[in-house]
C-alpha positions as CSV (number, residue, x, y, z in Angstrom):
1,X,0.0,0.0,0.0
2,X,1.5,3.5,-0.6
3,X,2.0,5.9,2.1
4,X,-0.1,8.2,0.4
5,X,-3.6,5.5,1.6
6,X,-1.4,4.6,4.5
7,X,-1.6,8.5,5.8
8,X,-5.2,8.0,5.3
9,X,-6.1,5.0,6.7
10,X,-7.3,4.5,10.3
11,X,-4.8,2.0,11.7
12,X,-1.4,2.5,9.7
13,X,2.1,2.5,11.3
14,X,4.5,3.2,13.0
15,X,3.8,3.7,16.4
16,X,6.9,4.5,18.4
17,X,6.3,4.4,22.5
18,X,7.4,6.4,25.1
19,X,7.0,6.6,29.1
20,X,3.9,9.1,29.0
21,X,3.6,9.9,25.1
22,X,3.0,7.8,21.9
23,X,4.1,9.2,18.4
24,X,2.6,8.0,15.1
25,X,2.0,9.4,11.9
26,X,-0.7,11.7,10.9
27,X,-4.1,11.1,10.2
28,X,-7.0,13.5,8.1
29,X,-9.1,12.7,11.5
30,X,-6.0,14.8,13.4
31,X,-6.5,18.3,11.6
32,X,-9.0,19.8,14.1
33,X,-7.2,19.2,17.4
34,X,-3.3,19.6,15.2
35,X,-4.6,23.4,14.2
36,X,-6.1,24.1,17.6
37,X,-3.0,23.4,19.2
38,X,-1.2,25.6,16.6
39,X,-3.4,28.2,16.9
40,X,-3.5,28.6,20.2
41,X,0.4,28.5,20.1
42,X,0.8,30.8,17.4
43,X,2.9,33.5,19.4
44,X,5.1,30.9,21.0
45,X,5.8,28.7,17.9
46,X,6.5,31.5,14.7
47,X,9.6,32.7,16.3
48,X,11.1,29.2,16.0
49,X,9.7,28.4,12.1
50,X,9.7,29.1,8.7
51,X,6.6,32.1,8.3
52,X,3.1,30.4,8.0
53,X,1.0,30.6,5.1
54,X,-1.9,32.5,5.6
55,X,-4.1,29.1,5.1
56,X,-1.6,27.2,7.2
57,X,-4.3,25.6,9.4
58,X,-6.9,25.0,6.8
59,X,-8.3,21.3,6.1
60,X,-7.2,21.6,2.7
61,X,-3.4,23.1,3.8
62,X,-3.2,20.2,6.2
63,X,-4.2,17.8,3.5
64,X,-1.4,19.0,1.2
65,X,0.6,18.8,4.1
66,X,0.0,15.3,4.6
67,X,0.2,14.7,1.1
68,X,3.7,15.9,0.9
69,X,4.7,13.8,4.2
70,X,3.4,10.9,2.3
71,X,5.5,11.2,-0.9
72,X,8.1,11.6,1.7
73,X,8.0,8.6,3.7
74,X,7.3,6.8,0.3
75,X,10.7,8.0,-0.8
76,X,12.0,6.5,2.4
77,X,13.6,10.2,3.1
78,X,11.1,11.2,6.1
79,X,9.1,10.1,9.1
80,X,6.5,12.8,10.5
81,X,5.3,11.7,13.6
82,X,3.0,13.8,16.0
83,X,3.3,13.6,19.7
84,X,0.0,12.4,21.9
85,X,0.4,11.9,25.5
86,X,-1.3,8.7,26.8
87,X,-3.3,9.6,29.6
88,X,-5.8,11.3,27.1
89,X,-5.0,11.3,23.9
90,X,-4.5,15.0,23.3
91,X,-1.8,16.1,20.6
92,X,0.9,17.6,22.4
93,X,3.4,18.4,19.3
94,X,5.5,17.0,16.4
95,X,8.8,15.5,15.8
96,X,9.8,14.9,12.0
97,X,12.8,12.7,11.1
98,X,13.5,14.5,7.8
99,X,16.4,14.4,5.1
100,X,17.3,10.9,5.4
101,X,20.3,10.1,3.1
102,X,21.3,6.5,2.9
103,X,24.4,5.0,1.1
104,X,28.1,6.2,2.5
105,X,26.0,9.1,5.0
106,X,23.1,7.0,6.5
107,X,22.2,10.6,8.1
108,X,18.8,12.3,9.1
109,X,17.9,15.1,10.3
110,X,15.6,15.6,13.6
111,X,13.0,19.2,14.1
112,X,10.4,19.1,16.4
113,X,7.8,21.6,18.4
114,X,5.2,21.5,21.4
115,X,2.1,23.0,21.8
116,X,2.5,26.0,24.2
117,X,0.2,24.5,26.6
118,X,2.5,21.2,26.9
119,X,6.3,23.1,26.8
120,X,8.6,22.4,29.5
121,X,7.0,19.1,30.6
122,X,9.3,16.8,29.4
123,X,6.8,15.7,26.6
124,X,9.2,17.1,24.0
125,X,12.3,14.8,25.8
126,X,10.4,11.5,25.3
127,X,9.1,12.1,21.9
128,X,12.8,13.4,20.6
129,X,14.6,10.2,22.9
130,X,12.0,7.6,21.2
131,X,12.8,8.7,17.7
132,X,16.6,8.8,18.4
133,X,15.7,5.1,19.2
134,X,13.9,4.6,16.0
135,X,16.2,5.9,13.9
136,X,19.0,4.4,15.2
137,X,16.9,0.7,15.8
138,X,14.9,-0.1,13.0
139,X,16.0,2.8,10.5
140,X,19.5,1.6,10.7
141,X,20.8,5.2,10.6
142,X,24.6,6.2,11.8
143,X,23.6,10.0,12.6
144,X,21.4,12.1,13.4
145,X,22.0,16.1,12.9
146,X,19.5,18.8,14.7
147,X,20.4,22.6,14.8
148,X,18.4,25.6,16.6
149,X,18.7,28.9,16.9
150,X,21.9,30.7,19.0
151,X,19.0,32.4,21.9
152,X,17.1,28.9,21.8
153,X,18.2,27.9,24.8
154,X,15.4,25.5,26.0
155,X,16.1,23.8,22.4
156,X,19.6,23.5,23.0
157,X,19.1,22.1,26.2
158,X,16.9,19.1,25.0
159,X,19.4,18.2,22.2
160,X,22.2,18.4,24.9
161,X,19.8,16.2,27.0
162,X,18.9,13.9,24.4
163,X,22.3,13.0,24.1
164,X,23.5,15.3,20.6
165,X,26.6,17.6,20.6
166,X,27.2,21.0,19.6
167,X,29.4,20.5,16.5
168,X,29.1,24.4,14.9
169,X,27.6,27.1,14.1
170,X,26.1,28.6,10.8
171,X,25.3,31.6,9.4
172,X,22.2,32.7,7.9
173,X,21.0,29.3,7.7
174,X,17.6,29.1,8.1
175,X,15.0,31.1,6.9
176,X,12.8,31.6,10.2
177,X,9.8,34.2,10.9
178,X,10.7,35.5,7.2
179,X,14.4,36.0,8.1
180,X,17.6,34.3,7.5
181,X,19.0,33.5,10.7
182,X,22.1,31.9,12.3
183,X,22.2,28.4,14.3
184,X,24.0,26.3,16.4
185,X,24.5,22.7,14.8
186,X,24.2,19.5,16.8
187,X,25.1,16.0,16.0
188,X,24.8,12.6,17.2
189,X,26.3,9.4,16.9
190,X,24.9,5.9,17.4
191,X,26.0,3.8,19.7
192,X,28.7,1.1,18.8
């Protein structure tokens, strides 16, 4: 089955679990409580991302949006997984596995975000740990690469947490809230 009908399909994988949260991929039946959350987290998430398009949390936005994560994952070059704590089910955030190179790199890349209401209780930690654990378990990968902005400390902290080292710093390398700015670049090794 292509990931296109698998995005779409009420029981599709895969389901990565951690102490309080669960992460799976996207569903059409996820749109109304995925743009409430970002909504209501607006002013605490654009200074972190790429400007949102003024239809950004539209039903037809989000299913271009999954759309696109589906010819992704087909490609085998991403994994978008949202973040739902277990007690209730509620979306707490996101954590996409993105830019996966195979061959001599075996390389991804990790971003992630949390819904304002859910920041700074450790939600973000699991979901980012669980993935590390995916990527370097089933996906087979070597390394894993994550980068945030210089005066993103809470960001910086979790990568430092979640094991990954500060290996440089780039200018200009992102463009962020409509503007090109600098970041710190982390890496992280698997385990021998």
């Amino acid at each position: 089955m292509s990931a296109i009908l698998r995005l779409f399909r009420i029981d599709h994988g895969p389901r990565i679990d951690a102490e309080r949260v669960y992460l799976r991929l996207p569903r059409l039946a996820d749109h109304k409580p995925w743009a409430q959350l970002r909504a209501a987290s607006r002013g605490y998430l654009t200074p972190w991302e790429p400007s949102w398009p003024a239809d950004d949390l539209t039903r037809t936005a989000f299913r271009q949006r999954l759309a696109a994560y589906a010819r992704e994952l087909e490609a085998g070059e991403a994994f978008p997984f949202f973040v739902f704590r277990k007690d209730d089910d509620a979306i707490v955030g996101g954590v996409r596995l993105f830019n996966i190179r195979r061959g001599v790199s075996q390389t991804g890349v990790m971003g992630y975000w949390s819904g304002q209401a859910h920041a700074g209780q450790g939600y973000t930690t699991e979901a980012v740990k669980a993935v590390i654990d995916f990527a370097f378990g089933p996906l087979g990968l070597h390394r894993l690469e994550a980068a945030c902005m210089p005066h993103n400390v809470r960001s910086a902290d979790l990568l430092s947490r979640c094991g990954f080292s500060e290996e440089g710093y780039a200018r200009a390398y992102l463009k962020i809230n409509g503007e090109w700015r600098d970041h710190r670049l982390f890496g992280l090794i698997a385990p021998s």
